[in-house]
C-alpha positions as CSV (number, residue, x, y, z in Angstrom):
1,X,0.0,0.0,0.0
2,X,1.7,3.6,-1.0
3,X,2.1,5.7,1.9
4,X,2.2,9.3,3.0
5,X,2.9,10.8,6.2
6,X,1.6,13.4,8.3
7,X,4.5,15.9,8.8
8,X,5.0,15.7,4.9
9,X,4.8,19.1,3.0
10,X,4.6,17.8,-0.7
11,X,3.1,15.0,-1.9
12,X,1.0,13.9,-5.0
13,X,-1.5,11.4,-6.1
14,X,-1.4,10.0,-9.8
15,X,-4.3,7.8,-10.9
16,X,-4.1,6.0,-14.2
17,X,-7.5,5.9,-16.0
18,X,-8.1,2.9,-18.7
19,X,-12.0,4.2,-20.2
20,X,-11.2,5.9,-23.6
21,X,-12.2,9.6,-23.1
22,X,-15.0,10.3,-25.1
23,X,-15.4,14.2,-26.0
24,X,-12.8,17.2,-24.4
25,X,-12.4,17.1,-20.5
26,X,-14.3,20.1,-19.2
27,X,-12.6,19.5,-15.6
28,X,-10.8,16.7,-13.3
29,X,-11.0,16.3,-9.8
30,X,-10.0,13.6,-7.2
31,X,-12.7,13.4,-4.3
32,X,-11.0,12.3,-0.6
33,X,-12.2,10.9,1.8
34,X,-10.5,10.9,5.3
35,X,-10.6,8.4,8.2
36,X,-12.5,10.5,10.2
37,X,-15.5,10.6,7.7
38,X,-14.8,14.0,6.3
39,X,-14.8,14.5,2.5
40,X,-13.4,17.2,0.3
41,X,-12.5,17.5,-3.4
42,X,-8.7,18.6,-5.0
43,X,-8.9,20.0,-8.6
44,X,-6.2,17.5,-11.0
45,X,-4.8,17.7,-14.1
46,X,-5.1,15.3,-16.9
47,X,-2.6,13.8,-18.8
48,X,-4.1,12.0,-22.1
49,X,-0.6,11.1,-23.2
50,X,0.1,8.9,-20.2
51,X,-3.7,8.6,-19.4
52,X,-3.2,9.5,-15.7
53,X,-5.5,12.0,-13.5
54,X,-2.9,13.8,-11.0
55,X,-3.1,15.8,-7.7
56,X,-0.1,18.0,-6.7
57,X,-0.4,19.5,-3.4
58,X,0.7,22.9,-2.4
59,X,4.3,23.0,-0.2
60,X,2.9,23.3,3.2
61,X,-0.3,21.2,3.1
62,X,-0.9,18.2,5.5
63,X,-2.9,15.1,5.5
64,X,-4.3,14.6,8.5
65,X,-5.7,12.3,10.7
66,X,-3.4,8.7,10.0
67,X,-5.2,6.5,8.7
68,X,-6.5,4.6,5.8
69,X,-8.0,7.7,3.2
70,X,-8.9,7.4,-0.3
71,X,-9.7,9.0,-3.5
72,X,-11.7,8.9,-6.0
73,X,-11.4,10.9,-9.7
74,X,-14.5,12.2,-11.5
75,X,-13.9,13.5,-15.0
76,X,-16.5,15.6,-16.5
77,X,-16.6,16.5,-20.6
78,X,-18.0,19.6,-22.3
79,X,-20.7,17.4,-23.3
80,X,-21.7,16.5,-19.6
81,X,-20.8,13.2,-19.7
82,X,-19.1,12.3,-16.3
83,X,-16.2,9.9,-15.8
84,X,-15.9,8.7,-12.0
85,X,-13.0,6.5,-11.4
86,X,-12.8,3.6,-8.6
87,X,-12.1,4.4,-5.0
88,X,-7.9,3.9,-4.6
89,X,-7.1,3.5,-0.6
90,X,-3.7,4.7,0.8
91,X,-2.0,5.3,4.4
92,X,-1.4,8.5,5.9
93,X,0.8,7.4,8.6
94,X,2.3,9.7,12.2
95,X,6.3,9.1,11.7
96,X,6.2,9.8,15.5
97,X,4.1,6.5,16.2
98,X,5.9,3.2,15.6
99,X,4.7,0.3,14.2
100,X,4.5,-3.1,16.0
C-alpha cells in the first residue's frame, strides 16, 4: 500500500484511468475521503498522453488524521458526460508512532 505521512509538505496522487475519453475534458478532480468521515475535493490535471489524473499538493499542506484515506477521480466533458473512477485506498501514517 503507497504511503504518506503526516508531517510531509509535498506529496501527489497520480491515478491511471483505462476508459477511452470520449469528448474534451471540461474538468478533473479527485474526491477524498479521510478516516475520520470528512470528504473534500482537489482540482487535478489530466494527462491523455500517459492517461493518468494527477493531484499536486501545495508546499505546506498536511494530511491529517493517519489513517487509511482514499480518493476517488471524476472526470467531467464539455458534453456532460461524467467519468468517475474507482475508489484507490492509501495510508497516511504519524512518523512519531511506531509500528508493532
Amino acid at each position: 500500500m503507497n504511503r504518506i505521512y503526516t508531517d510531509q509538505d509535498y506529496f501527489f496522487i497520480e491515478l491511471t484511468y483505462k476508459t477511452p475519453l470520449v469528448g474534451t475534458v471540461q474538468s478533473a478532480k479527485m474526491v477524498w475521503y479521510a478516516p475520520d468521515g470528512s470528504t473534500g475535493e482537489w482540482a487535478a490535471t489530466i494527462n491523455t498522453t500517459t492517461k493518468t489524473i494527477k493531484y499536486s499538493s501545495v508546499v505546506g499542506e498536511f494530511l491529517s488524521p493517519a489513517g487509511r484515506w482514499a480518493v476517488k477521480s471524476i472526470v467531467t466533458f464539455d458534453t456532460g458526460a461524467v467519468l468517475p473512477g474507482t475508489k484507490f485506498k492509501f495510508l497516511v501514517e504519524d512518523p512519531n508512532i511506531e509500528e508493532n
